[in-house]
N, C-alpha and C positions, 0 to 999 in steps of 0.2 A: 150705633146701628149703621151699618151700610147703608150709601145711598143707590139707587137704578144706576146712577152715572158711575159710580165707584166699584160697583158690582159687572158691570160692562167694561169696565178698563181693566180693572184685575182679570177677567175673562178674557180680552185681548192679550193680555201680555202670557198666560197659559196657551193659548193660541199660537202665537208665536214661539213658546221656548219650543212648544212639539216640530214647529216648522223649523228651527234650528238645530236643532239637537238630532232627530229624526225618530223621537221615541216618544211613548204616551206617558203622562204625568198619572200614577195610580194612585187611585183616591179608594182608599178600603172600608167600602162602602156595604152595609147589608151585614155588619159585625164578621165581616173574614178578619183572621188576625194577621199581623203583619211578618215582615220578615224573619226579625227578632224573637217574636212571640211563635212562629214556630218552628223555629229551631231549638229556640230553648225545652219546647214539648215533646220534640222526637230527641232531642238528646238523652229526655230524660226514660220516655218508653223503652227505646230501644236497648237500657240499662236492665230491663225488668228480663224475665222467665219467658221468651214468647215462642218457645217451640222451636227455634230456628239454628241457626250456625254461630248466631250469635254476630254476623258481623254489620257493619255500618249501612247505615241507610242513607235514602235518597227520598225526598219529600217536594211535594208541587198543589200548589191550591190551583184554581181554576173559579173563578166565576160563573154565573149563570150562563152566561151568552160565552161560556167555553174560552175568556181569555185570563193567561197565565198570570196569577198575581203573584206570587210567591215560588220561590224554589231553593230550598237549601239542602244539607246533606249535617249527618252526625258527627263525623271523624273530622278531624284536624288540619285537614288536607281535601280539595278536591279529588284525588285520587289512593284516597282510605277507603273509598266505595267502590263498587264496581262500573266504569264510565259508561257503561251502553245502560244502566238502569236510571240515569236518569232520566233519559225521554220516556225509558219505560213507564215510570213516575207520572209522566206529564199525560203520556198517553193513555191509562188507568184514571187518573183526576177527568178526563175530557169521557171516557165512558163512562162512568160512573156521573157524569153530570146528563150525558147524553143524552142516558136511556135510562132515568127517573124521573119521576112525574110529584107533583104537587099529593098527590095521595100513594106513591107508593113508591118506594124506596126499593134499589136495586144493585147490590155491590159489585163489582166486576167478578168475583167469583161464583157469585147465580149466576153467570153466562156460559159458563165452560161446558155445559151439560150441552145447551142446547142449539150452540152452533155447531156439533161436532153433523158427520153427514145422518142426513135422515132425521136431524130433530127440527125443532119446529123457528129457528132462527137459524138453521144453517144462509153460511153466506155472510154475515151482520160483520165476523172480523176484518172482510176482505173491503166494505164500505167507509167513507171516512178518511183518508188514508192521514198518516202523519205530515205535516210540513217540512220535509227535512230543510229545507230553507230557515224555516222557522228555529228547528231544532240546532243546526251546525252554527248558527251565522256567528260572528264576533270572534272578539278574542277572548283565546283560554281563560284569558286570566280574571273572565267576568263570570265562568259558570260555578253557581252555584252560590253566589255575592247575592245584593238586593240589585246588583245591575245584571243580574242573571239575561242576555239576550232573547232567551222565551218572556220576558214580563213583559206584559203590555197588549202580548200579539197571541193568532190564536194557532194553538199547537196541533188539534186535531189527534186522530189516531181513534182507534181499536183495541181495548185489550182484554182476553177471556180468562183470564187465572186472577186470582186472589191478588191483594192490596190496593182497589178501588173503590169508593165510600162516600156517595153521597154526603151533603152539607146541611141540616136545617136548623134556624135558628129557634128563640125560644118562645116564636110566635107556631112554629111549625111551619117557616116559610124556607122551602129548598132556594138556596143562597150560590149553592155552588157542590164542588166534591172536591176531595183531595185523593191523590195516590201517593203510595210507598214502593218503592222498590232498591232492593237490595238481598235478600236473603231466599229461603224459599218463597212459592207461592201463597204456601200457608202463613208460616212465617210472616208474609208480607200483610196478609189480612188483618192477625190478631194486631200487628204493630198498629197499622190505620187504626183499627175498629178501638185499640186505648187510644190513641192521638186524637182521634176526634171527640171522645170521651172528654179526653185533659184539654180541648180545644172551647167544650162545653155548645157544640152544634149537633148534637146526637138526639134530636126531638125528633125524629122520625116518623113519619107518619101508621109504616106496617111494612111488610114485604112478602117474600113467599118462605120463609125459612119458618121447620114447624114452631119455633120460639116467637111467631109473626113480626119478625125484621129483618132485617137484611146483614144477617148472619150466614159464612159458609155452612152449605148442608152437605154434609157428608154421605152419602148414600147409593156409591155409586159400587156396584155389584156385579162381575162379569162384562164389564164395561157397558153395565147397564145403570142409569139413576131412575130410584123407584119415583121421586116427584118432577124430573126434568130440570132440577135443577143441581143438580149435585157438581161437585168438583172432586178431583182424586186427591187421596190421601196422600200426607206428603210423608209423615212421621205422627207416632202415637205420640210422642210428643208434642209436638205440632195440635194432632186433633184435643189432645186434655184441653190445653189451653181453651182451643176454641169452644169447644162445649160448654164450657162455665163461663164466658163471657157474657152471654144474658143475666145471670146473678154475679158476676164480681165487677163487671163496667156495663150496668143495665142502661141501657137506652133510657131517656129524659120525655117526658109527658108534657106538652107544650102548654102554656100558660093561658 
């Protein structure tokens, strides 16, 4: 067992490498998984049926307090995906953490209804803004690595369309969120909503979707949504998937 004195010197010398180095030492803490572990899980979703175009994705965890732990991509290549989705990524993981609460769960695609003008969160995309500081800094040759230049720090952002997904573990404690981006907006949800699935943080507390989670709700009519929270249809393809997600990757009942 460590002693006080041995515990206060290994805590100096963490102290120090961040003063040297000029970055934070992440400790993944609250069961986020780590680099490795989620890549190897969007690898393997983004293989499945999800509606979309089928091409590569871009993934970003986020912790509680909104900073970057994680960011990798599915393709071979940082530039097998599309490069503006990855902040996209970052910036969906940081909504989706934002604007969810300990009881209620809240995807980035329930938002799209109701920042549009005249709903009852218009305004909410334009607050927050991204860090592009945060976003550009480093070199190429670090995005999308585990020295991804977003880890560490906090990325910030807005995002109203699908692939943003609250985090909770299997106490029912929201831990954090993740975003996906790459594909369509649909697309981008179903991929999240199995990633967090195969992540095993999908204890959710409830949300506003009529399946009471925070599932996209399709119901938007005359560019009208009958419950305020709708998103538009990307592809019938797209929405199959989505609809049977409550029964094929059901959200987990905390222990």
């Amino acid at each position: 067992m460590l002693s006080k004195k041995n515990i206060i010197c290994i805590g100096s010398i963490l102290i120090a490498a961040i003063v040297v180095t000029g970055r934070i030492q992440i400790s993944f803490a609250d069961g986020l998984p780590n680099y490795s572990e989620l890549q190897k899980s969007l690898k393997k979703v983004v293989k499945e049926k999800n509606g979309g175009f089928g091409f590569n994705m871009w993934a970003t965890i986020v912790d509680r307090d909104g900073v970057v732990m994680a960011v990798t991509f599915s393709g071979n290549d940082r530039g097998d995906q599309w490069p503006g989705s990855r902040a996209i990524s970052a910036q969906k993981a940081n909504t989706a953490n934002a604007f969810s609460l300990p009881g209620l769960a809240l995807s980035t695609a329930n938002l799209f209804s109701a920042v549009q003008p005249g709903g009852s969160l218009y305004g909410l995309q334009f607050s927050n803004p991204v860090s592009t500081e945060v976003a550009y800094k480093g070199p190429s040759e670090n995005i999308g690595t585990e020295n991804d230049p977003m880890v560490g720090l906090k990325i910030g952002g807005v995002n109203v369309f699908g692939g943003g997904l609250p985090l909770y573990d299997s106490t029912g404690k929201l831990v954090g969120a993740i975003g996906v981006s790459g594909d369509s907006s649909c697309a981008d949800h179903n991929i999240a909503w199995k990633l967090r699935h195969e992540l095993q943080l999908d204890y959710i507390p409830g949300g506003v979707s009529p399946s009471k989670d925070d599932n996209i709700v399709l119901d938007i009519t005359n560019n009208i949504s009958a419950s305020g929270w709708g998103h538009p249809v990307c592809s019938a393809d797209a929405s199959a998937v989505a609809n049977e997600l409550p029964k094929t990757y059901p959200v987990r009942t905390k222990k």
